[in-house]
Every structure is written in structure tokens, then in C-alpha cells.
C-alpha positions as CSV (number, residue, x, y, z in Angstrom):
1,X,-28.5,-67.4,-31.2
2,X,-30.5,-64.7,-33.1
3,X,-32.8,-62.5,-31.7
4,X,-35.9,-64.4,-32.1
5,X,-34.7,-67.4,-30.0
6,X,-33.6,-64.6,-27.3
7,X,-37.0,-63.0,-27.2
8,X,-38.9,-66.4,-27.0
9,X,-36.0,-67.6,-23.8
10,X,-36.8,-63.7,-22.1
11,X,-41.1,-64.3,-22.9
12,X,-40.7,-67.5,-21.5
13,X,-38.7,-66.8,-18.6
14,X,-41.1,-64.3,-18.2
15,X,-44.2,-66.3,-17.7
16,X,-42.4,-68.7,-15.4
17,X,-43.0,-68.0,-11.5
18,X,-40.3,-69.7,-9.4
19,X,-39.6,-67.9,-6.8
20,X,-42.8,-66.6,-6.4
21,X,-43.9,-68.6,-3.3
22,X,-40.5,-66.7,-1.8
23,X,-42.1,-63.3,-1.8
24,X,-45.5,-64.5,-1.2
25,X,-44.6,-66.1,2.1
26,X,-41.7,-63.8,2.7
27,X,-44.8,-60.7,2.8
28,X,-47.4,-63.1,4.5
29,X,-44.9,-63.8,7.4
30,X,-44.4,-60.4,7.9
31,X,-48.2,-59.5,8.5
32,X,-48.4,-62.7,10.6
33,X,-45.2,-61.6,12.5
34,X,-46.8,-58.2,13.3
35,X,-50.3,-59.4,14.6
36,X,-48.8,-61.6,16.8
37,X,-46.2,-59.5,18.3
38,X,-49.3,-56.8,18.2
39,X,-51.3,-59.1,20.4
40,X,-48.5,-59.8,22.8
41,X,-47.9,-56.2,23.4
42,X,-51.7,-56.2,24.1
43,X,-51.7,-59.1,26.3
44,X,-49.0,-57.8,28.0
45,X,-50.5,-54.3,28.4
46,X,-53.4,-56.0,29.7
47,X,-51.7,-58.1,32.2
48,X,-50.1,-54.8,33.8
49,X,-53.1,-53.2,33.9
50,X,-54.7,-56.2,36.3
51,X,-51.4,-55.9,38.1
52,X,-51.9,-51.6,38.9
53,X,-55.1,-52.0,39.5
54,X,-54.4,-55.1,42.4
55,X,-51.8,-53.3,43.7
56,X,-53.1,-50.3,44.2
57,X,-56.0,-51.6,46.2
58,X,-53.6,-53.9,48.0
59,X,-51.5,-50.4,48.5
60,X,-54.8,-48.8,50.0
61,X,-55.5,-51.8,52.4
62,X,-51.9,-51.8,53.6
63,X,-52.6,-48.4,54.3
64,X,-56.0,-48.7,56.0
65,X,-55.3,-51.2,58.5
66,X,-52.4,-49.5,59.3
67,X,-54.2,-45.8,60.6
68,X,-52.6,-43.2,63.3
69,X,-53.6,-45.7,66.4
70,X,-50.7,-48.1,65.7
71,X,-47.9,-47.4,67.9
72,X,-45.0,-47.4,65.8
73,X,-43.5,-46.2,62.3
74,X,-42.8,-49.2,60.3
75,X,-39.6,-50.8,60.2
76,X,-37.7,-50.8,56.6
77,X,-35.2,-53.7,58.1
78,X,-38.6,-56.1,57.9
79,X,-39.8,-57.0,54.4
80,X,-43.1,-55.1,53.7
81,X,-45.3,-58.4,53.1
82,X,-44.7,-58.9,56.8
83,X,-45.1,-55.7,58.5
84,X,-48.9,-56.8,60.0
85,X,-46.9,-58.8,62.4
86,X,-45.0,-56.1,63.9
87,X,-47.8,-53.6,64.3
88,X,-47.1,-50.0,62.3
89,X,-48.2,-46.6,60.9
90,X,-48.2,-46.8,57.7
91,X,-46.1,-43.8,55.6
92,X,-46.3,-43.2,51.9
93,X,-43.2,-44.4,51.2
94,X,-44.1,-48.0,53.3
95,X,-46.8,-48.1,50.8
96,X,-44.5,-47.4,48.0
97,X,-42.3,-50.1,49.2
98,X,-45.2,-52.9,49.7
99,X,-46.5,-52.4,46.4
100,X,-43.4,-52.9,45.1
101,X,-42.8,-56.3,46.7
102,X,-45.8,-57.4,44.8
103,X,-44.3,-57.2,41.5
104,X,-45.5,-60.3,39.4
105,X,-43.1,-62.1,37.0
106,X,-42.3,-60.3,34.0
107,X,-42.8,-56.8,35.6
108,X,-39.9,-54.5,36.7
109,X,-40.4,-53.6,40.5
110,X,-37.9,-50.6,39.7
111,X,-41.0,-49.1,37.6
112,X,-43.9,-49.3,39.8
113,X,-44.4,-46.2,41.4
114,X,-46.6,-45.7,44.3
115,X,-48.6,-42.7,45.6
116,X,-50.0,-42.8,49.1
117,X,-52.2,-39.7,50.4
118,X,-54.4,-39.4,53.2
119,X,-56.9,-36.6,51.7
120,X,-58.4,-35.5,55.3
121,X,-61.7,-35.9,54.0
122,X,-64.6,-38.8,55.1
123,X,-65.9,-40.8,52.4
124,X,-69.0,-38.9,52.2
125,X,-67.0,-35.6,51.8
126,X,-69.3,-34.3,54.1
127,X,-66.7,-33.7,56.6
128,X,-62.8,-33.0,57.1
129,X,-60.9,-35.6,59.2
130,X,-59.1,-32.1,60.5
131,X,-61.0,-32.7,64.3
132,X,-58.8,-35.9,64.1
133,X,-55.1,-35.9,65.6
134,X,-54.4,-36.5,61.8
135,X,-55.9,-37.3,58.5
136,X,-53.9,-40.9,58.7
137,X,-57.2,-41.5,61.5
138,X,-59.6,-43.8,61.6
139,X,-62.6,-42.9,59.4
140,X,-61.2,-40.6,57.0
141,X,-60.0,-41.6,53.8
142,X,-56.3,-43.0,52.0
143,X,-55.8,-42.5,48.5
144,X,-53.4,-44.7,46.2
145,X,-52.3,-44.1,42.8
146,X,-49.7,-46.7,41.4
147,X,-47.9,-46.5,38.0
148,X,-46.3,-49.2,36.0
149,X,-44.0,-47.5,33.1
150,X,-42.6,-50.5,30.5
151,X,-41.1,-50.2,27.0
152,X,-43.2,-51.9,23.9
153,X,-41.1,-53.6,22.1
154,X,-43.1,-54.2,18.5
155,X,-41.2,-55.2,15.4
156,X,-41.0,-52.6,12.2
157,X,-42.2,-49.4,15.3
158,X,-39.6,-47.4,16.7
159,X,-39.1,-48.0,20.8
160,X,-42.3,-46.5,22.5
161,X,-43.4,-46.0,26.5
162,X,-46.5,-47.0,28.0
163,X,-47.4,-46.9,31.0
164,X,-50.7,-47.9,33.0
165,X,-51.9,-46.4,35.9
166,X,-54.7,-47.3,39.0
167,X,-55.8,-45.5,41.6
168,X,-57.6,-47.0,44.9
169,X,-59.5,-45.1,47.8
170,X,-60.2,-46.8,51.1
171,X,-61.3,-45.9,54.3
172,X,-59.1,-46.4,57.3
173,X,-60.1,-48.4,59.8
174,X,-57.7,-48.9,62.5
């Protein structure tokens, strides 16, 4: 072969484009790949978000119906979900324990946190609850603040946190 037959093959060979529709879709996956995943870490986001912010005003009516005129503490040997039944004073760490129990599918119950405070103000803030036997007492407020922590997990990004918070207020009524 001389070297005009070689330069015609390489020109050729050149002008040819198998294997061009390899790195075309190989590059167009990829995007595809990442907007997907990108909106199932939204939807996901999303989804915990309803969850904290359900919980924590579930969390706040556990709390409120469960005031300083109950006559008991609640009992930890009954599931939360079915405290009502037996008749308690709610503690922060009953509320803790209810919100956790309402975990929906997908969601790790080991990172929900729950915050219960009884501020010992009224609603209108006009008054402390302190001429109450308590500030868990009928007509002052309960606060609850409930965090969900959970890992992203997006292709081509280094692992990341995120974590979504809610926060309900509620006046007691029992």
C-alpha cells in the first residue's frame, strides 16, 4: 500500500460515524438519568415535608387533649396511637413517641425528632398561664416542632443531608 491509498482509508474512516449513536445516547441517558433521579429527590423531599408538617399538628393535638386535668402520666407499656383510651398527661417525650408511631412508608421513624413545649403563654399573649397549677393547663398554649433528617441519594453528587422541619401550636383544651 503507498501512502496515497493510506490517506484516502484514514479520510474515509474519518468521515464515517459508527459509533456515533453510542456517545450520543450514552450523554443523553445521562441528562435523562439525572432529571429523573433529580425529581425523585424532589418528590421525595416533598412527601416528607407533608409528613412533618401532619405530624406535628397531630403531635400538638395529642398534646392538647391531653392537658394537666388528666389523672395520670401516660403509660410507655401501651402503644402511643392508643393512649386516648387510657386517659393521660401528656409529656414531651409521649409526644415524641406518638409522632414517631406515625411514620409513613419509606420514612425512618429513628429520624423524626419531636419537640413538645408548653410556652405558659395564652394564644393571645396577652397573658401567662403562670396563675395555672401549670403551663400544661387548659387554655394556655403547646408548641410542637418535629424534624425529619434523611440522606439524598442523587447520582454524579457526593452524599448530602436534608432535613425538613414543621412546627404546630395548639391550645389545650382539656
Amino acid at each position: 500500500m503507498n501512502k496515497g491509498q493510506i490517506l484516502v482509508r484514514l479520510a474515509r474512516a474519518a468521515r464515517e460515524e459508527t459509533g456515533s449513536e453510542l456517545v450520543e445516547f450514552a450523554s443523553a441517558a445521562t441528562l435523562l438519568l439525572m432529571v429523573l433521579f433529580g425529581i425523585f429527590a424532589v418528590s421525595f423531599i416533598m412527601y416528607s415535608y407533608y409528613f412533618v408538617s401532619y405530624a406535628a399538628q397531630e403531635g400538638a393535638r395529642y398534646a392538647l387533649v391531653r392537658g394537666d386535668g388528666w389523672d395520670s402520666a401516660c403509660s410507655t407499656s401501651q402503644p402511643p396511637k392508643f393512649a386516648l383510651t387510657f386517659g393521660c398527661t401528656a409529656a414531651s417525650s409521649d409526644v415524641q413517641n406518638f409522632v414517631q408511631s406515625l411514620a409513613m412508608p419509606g420514612m425512618d421513624a429513628s429520624n423524626i425528632t419531636a419537640t413538645a413545649s408548653w410556652p405558659g403563654a395564652t394564644p393571645d399573649c396577652t397573658s401567662s398561664c403562670s396563675t395555672c397549677s401549670s403551663t400544661n393547663h387548659a387554655g394556655c398554649l403547646v408548641k410542637v416542632q418535629v424534624n425529619y433528617s434523611f440522606d439524598l441519594m442523587l447520582p454524579f453528587l457526593p452524599k448530602s443531608t436534608a432535613s425538613v422541619s414543621g412546627t404546630s401550636e395548639k391550645v389545650i383544651q382539656e
